[in-house]
Every structure is written in C-alpha cells, then in structure tokens.
C-alpha positions in Angstrom: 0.0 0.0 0.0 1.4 3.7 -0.7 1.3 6.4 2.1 -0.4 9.3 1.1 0.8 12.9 2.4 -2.4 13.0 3.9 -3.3 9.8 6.2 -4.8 7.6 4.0 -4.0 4.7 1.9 -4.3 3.0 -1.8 -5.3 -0.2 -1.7 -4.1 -1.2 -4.4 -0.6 0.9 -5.5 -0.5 -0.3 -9.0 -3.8 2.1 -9.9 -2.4 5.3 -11.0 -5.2 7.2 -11.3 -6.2 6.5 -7.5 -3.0 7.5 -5.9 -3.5 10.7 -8.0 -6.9 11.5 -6.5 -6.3 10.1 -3.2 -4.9 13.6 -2.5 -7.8 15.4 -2.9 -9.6 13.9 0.1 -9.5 16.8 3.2 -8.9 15.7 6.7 -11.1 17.7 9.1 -10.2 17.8 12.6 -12.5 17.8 15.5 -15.6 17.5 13.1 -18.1 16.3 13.8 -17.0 16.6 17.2 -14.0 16.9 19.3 -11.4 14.3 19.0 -12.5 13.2 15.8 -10.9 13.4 12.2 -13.5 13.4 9.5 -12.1 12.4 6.2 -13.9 14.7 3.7 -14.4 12.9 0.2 -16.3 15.6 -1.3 -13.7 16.5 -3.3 -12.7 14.2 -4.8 -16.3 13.6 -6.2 -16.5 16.7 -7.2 -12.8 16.4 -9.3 -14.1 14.7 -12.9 -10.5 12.8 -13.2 -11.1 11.6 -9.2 -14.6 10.7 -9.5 -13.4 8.2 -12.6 -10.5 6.7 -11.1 -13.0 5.7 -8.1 -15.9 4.4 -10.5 -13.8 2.5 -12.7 -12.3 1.1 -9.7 -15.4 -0.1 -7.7 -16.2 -2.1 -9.9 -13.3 -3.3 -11.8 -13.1 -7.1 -12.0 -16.2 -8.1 -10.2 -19.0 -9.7 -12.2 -22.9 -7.6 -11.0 -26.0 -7.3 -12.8 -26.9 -3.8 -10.3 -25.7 -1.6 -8.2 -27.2 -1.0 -5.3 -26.1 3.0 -4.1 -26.6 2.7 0.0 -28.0 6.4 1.4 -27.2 8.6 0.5 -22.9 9.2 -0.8 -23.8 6.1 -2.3 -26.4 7.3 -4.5 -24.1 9.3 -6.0 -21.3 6.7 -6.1 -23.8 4.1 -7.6 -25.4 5.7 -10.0 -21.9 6.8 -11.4 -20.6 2.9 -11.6 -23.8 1.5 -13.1 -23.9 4.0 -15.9 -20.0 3.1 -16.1 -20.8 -0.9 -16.8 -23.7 -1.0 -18.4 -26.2 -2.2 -15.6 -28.7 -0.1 -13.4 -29.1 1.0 -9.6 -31.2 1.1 -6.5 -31.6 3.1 -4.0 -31.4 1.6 -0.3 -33.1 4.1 1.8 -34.1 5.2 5.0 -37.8 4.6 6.2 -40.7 7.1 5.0 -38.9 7.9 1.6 -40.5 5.8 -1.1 -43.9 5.1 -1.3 -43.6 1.2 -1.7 -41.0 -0.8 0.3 -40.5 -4.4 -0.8 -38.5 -4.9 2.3 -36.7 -3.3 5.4 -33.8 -4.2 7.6 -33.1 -2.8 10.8 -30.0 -2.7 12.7 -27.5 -0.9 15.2 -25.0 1.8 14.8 -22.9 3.3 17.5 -25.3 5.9 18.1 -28.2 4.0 18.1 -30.9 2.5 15.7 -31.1 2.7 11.7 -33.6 1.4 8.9 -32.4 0.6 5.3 -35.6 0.1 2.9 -35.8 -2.0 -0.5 -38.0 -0.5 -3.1 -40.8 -2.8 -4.3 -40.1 -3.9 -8.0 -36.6 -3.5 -8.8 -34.3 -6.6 -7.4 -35.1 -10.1 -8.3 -33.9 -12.8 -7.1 -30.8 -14.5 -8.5 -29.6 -11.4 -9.0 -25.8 -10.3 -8.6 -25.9 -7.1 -6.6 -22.5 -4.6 -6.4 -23.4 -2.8 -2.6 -21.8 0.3 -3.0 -21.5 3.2 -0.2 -19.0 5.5 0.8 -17.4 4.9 3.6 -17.0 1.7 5.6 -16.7 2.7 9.7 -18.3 0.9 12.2 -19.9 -1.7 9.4 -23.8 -1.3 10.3 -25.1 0.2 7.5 -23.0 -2.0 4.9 -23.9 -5.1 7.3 -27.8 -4.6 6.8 -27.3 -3.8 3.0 -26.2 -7.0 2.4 -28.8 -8.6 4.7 -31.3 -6.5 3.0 -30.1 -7.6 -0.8 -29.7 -11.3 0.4 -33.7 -11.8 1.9 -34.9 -10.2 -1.7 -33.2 -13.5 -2.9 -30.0 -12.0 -4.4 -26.6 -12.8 -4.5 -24.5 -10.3 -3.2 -21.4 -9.9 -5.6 -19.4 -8.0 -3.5 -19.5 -4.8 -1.5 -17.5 -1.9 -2.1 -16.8 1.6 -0.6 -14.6 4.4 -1.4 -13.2 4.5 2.1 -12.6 2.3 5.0 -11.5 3.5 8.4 -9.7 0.4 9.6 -10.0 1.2 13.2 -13.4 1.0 13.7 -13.2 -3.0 12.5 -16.2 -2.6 10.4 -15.1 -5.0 8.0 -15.1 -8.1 11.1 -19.4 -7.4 11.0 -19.4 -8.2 7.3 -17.9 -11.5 7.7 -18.8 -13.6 4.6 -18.9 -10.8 1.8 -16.4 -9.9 -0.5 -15.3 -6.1 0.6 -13.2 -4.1 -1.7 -12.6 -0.5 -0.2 -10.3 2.1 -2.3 -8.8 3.4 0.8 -7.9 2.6 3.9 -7.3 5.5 6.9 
C-alpha cells in the first residue's frame, strides 16, 4: 500500500489514477466533534478525473447485474458505476422515503438504531448485486445492506466503498462478503 501525504492509503498501488486522486480527500479535525478526524471525500467527487479513477475502480473485476447505491454518498457513487458498466441501480433508503418498500432491515449503529428500505419492484432474485457506499466505519449500515439484498433472494457480488476507516473494524461485522474498499485511513 502507498502512504499518502495525507493519512490515508491505496489499496491497491498499481492504480495510477487513484494514488493521484487520493490527494484530494481533506482531513477535518475535531468535526463532527472533538477528537475526531473526518475524512472529507467531497472533493474528490466533485474532481471529474477523481470521480473516474474511483468508478472504474469499484467495480473493476467483479462480475454484477446492479448496483445498489446505500443512502445517500452512495447514490451518487452508484449511480456513477452502473452507468460506467452498463447495468442499473437502487436506491437503499431510509424509512418514510418511497412510497412502496419491498422490504426493510433494521439494525444498530454506535449511536443507536437505523432502517435501510428495499424498493418494491426493482431486485429479483438471483440477481448479482454490487453494494456500494462511501465509507466503511463501524460496518452497520454495509452489514444490513447485504442482509437487505440477500432476503430479496440475491446474491451479493461483493461490496465496495470508497473509504474504510480500519480502526473501527467494520469489515469483522461483514464477515462472509467480499469487501473491496479504495482506501484505507
């Protein structure tokens, strides 16, 4: 892996275009609260040349049918890599946003309870589903993507974020699933 000036690291060194845009994630002490430093991928989504080299990458060698974009980075992230190979996306979102829900999943963050929702009428099952979201922490909200993906009856093909913050061990709470993250901090 290949140090960064800033404290995070490429995955995989042999991607050019990813060590390039690696530098234009900020670091933002004490946000959102004391203590804590928020890695702000903003801009590199916003940078046309970073925003590729992270598309093309997600879902580089891994064989999906959709993508499913986890609320709401991952929208944006989603969309971007299933126009990029052909295929199309859903939206996994939180309750009281679309007016049929095929299914729901909840589970537990740090800070207490979530909901991810299925919409009615776009997985089937057998289908291979790319989970893509922006950052893997604590792994709950990845976690019940791939719970919520695997009770439609699909096959999830792997799941992959831009950024994973290795100390929070989100990755051990997704035992089972293939995880490709970018980054590592």
């Amino acid at each position: 892996m290949e140090e960064t000036a800033i404290s995070v690291q490429v995955t995989d060194a042999t991607d050019h275009a990813l060590r390039q845009a690696v530098g234009l994630i900020r670091e933002v002490p004490d946000f959102p609260e004391p203590g804590v430093l928020f890695r702000d991928i903003s801009p590199l989504l916003a940078d046309g040349s970073g925003l590729n080299a992270v598309v093309s990458a997600l879902g580089r060698d891994i064989e999906f049918d959709v993508v499913a974009g986890v609320e709401a980075r991952g929208f944006l992230v989603g969309a971007a890599v299933a126009q990029e190979f052909g295929t199309g996306v859903i939206g996994l979102r939180k309750p009281g946003k679309l007016p049929v829900v095929a299914d729901r999943v909840d589970y537990t963050l740090e800070y207490g309870q979530a909901t991810l929702e299925l919409p009615a009428d776009t997985l089937r099952a057998g289908q291979r589903v790319l989970i893509v979201d922006d950052v893997l922490a604590t792994g709950g909200t990845l976690g019940a993507a791939c719970r919520l993906v695997r009770q439609a009856g699909a096959e999830v093909a792997a799941a992959a974020v831009v950024l994973e913050l290795t100390a929070l061990e989100g990755r051990d709470k997704i035992m089972g699933e293939s995880v490709r993250a970018l980054l590592q901090a």
